[in-house]
C-alpha positions in Angstrom: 48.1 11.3 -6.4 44.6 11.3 -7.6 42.6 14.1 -9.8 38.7 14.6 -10.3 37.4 14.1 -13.4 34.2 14.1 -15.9 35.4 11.4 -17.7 38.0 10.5 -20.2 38.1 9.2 -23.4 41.2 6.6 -24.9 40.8 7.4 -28.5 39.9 10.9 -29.6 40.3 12.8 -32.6 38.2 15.7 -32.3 40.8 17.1 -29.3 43.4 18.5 -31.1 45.2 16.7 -34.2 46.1 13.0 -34.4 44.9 10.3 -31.9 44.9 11.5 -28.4 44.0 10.6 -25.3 41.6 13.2 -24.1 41.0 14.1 -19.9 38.1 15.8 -18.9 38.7 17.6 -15.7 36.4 18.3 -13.1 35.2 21.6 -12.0 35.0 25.0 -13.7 34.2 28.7 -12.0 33.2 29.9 -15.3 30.2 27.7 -16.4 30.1 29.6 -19.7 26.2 29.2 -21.1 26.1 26.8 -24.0 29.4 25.1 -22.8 30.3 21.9 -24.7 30.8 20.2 -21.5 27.9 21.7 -18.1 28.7 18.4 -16.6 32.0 19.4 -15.5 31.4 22.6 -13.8 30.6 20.9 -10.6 34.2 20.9 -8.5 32.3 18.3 -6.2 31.0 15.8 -9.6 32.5 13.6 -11.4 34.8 10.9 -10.1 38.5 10.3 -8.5 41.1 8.8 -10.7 44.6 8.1 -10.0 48.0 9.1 -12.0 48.8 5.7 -12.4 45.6 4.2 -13.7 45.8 7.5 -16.3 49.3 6.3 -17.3 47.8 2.7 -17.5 45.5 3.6 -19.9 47.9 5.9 -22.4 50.3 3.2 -21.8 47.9 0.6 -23.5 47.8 2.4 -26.7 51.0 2.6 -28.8 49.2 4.3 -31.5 48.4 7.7 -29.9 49.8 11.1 -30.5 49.3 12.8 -28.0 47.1 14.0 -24.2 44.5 16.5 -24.0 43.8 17.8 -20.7 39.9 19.6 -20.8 37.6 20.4 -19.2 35.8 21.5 -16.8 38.6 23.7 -16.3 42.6 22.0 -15.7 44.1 24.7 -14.0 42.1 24.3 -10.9 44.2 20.8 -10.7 47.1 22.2 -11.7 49.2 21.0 -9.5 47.8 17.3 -9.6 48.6 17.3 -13.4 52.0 18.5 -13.4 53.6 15.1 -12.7 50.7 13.9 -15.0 52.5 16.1 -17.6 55.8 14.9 -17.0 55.5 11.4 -17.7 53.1 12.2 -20.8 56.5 14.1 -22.1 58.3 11.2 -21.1 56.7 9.2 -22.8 57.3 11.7 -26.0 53.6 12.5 -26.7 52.6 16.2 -27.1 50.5 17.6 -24.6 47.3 20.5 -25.5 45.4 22.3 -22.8 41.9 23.5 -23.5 41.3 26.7 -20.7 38.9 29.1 -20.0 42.0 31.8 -18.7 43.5 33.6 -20.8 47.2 33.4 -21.9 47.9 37.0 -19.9 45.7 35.6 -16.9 47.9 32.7 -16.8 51.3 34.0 -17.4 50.5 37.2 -14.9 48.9 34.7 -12.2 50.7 34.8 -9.1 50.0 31.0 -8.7 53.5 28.9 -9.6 51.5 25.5 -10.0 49.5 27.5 -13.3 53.0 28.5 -14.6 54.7 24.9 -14.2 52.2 23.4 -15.6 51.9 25.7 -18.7 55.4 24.8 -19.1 54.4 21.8 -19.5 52.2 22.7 -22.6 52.6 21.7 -26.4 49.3 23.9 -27.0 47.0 26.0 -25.1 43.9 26.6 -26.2 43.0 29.8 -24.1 39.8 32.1 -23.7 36.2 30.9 -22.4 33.4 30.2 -24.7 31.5 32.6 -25.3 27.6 31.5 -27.6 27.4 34.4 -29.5 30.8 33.9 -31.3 30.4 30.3 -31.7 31.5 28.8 -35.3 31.0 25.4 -36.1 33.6 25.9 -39.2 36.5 26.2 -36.6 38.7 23.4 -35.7 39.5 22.4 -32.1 37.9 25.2 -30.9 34.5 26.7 -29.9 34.3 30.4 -30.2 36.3 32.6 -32.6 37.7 34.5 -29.7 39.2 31.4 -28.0 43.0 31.4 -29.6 44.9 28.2 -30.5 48.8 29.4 -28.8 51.9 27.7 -29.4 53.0 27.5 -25.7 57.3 26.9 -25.9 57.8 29.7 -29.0 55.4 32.0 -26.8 57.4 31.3 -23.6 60.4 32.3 -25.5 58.7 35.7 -27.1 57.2 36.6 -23.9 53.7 37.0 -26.0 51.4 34.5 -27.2 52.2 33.0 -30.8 48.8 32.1 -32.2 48.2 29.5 -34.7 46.3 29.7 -37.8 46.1 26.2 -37.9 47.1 22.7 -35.5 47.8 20.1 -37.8 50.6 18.3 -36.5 52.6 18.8 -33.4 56.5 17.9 -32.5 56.3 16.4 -28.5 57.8 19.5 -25.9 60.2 16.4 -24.5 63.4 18.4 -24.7 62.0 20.8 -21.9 63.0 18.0 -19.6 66.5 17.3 -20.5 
């Protein structure tokens, strides 16, 4: 299985806490102005990677925490990155999601592939970015109205659970067993 992305990069610290392995997605229908990232809004740009060359890569790099999956947007390859998900949980690594959706918009879509992967999910960053609300004093995200959610504990309340701060994560690897 292959996915369509901007790029990638093996050794990031500025996508949520620790070292992580961050994936840029290709393609976004919201192409927010003064996005971080206007190279990825293009579903048709960017390049073809596959699964296993992904898993290559995080493979090489015993020191990382964790996977980022950004943007572009990630649920428009939803599907392509749930078995992407699994083996990152396999390999006990947490797993954040920067979206433009919202939480609601996610958990209310009538699309199973959005749920399955959310499930997925250490972290979702949710909500587009919007200029006027940017603050550069925030931490791993963009806007103050994008929310930093703790996925499993907001599975379990049926409502997101927002975090004040992400600092350090515990891997989602018991949703497997």
């Amino acid at each position: 299985m292959t996915l369509r992305i901007a790029g990638r990069i093996a050794d990031s610290i500025v996508d949520g806490p620790g070292l992580r392995y961050a994936l840029f997605l290709q393609g976004c229908p919201r192409a927010c102005p003064g996005c971080h990232n206007p190279q990825t809004h293009d579903p048709l740009g960017g390049y073809e990677v596959s699964i296993e060359d992904v898993l290559k890569e995080i493979d090489s790099d015993p020191l990382l925490d964790g996977v980022t999956f950004s943007g572009g947007e990630p649920f428009m390859q939803a599907h392509e990155l749930i078995p992407l998900a699994d083996q990152i949980l396999q390999r006990n690594l947490n797993l954040i999601t920067y979206t433009g959706y919202l939480w609601e918009e996610l958990i209310e879509s009538d699309n199973p592939d959005w749920r399955s992967l959310l499930e997925r999910m250490d972290v979702l960053v949710d909500g587009p970015f919007v200029q006027e609300l940017r603050d550069w004093k925030l931490k791993f995200t963009g806007s103050s109205n994008q929310r930093i959610i703790a996925v499993k504990p907001s599975l379990q309340a049926k409502t997101p659970v927002v975090l004040t701060e992400l600092t350090h994560m515990p891997s989602n690897a018991a949703l497997l067993k």
